[in-house]
N, C-alpha and C positions, 0 to 999 in steps of 0.2 A: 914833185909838183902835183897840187890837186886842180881839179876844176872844179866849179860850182854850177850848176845851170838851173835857172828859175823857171819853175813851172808854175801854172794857177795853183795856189792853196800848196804848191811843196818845193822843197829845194831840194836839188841831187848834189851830193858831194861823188864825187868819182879820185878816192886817188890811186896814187899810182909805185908801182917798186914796192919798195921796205915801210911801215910802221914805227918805229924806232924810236928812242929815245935821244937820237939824234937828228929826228925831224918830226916829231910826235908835237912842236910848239905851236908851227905853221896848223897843221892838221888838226889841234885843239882850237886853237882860235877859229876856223873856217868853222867848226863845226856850233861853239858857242856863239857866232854870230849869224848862221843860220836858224839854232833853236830857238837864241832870241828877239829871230825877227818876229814884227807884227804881220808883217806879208806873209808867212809861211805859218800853214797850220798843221804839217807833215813834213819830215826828212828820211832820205830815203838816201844812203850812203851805199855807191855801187862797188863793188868789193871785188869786182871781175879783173884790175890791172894789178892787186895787191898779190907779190909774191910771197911777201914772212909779215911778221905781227908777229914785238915782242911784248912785254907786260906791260911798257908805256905806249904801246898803241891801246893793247887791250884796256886802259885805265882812261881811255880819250875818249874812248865809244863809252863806257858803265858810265863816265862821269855825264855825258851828252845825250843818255840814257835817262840817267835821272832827273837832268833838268828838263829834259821832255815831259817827265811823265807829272813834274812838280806844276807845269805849265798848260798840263791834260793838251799834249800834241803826240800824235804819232812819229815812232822813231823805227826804222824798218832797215834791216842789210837785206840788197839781193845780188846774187851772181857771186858768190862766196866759193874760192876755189877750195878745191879737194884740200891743200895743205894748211889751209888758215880753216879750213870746219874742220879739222882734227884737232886745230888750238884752243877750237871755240869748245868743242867736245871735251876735249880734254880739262877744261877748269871748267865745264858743265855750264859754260854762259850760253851756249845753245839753248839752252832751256830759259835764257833771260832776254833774249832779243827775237824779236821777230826777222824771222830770216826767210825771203821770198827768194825763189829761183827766175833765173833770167832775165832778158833785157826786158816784159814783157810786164815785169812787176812794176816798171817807172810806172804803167797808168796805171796798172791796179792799184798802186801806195796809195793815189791820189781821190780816189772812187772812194 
C-alpha cells in the first residue's frame, strides 16, 4: 500500500514493501495521477519503506519520469535504501533520476 500526501506545489508518494510486478498497477496509477495533476508542479516519491524494486517497478518510476519531464514538473526520489540504490546503480538510472537524501528533501523538492 502507498500513501499520497499533498503538499503546496508537490505530492509525496511514500510506498511501501516490494515494487513488483505484482503490485507495480496500483503504484503506476498513483504516480500517473499525481504527475498529472494540475495542483502538483513536483513529485517527490519517498523510497525510505521500499524494500526490493523489480524491473516493473523500475519501468513505473522511468515511465512517471518521463511524463514529468514532457509536462516540464520536477520528478525527485529521496530516502532510497542501500538495496534499491545498488538497483538504481546498477542499470545506471541513478544517473537519470534525481535522488535527494532524507526526510528533509520533502521541503527542499518543493523550494
Amino acid at each position: 500500500m502507498q500513501n499520497v500526501l499533498a503538499r503546496p506545489q508537490a505530492a509525496v508518494i511514500q510506498p511501501l514493501g516490494s515494487l513488483n510486478a505484482g503490485n507495480v498497477t496500483v503504484f503506476q496509477h498513483q504516480l500517473d495521477t499525481a504527475v498529472q495533476s494540475e495542483q502538483h508542479s513536483s513529485l517527490l516519491v519517498d523510497m525510505g519503506k521500499v524494500e526490493s524494486i523489480d524491473s516493473a517497478g523500475l519501468m513505473a518510476l522511468v515511465s512517471a519520469l518521463s511524463t514529468a519531464q514532457r509536462l516540464n514538473k520536477r520528478f525527485s526520489l529521496c530516502s532510497v535504501s542501500h538495496s534499491v540504490r545498488i538497483i538504481l546503480e546498477l542499470t545506471q538510472l541513478d544517473r537519470v533520476f534525481e535522488i535527494l537524501d532524507g526526510r528533509y528533501a520533502l521541503d527542499e523538492a518543493v523550494a
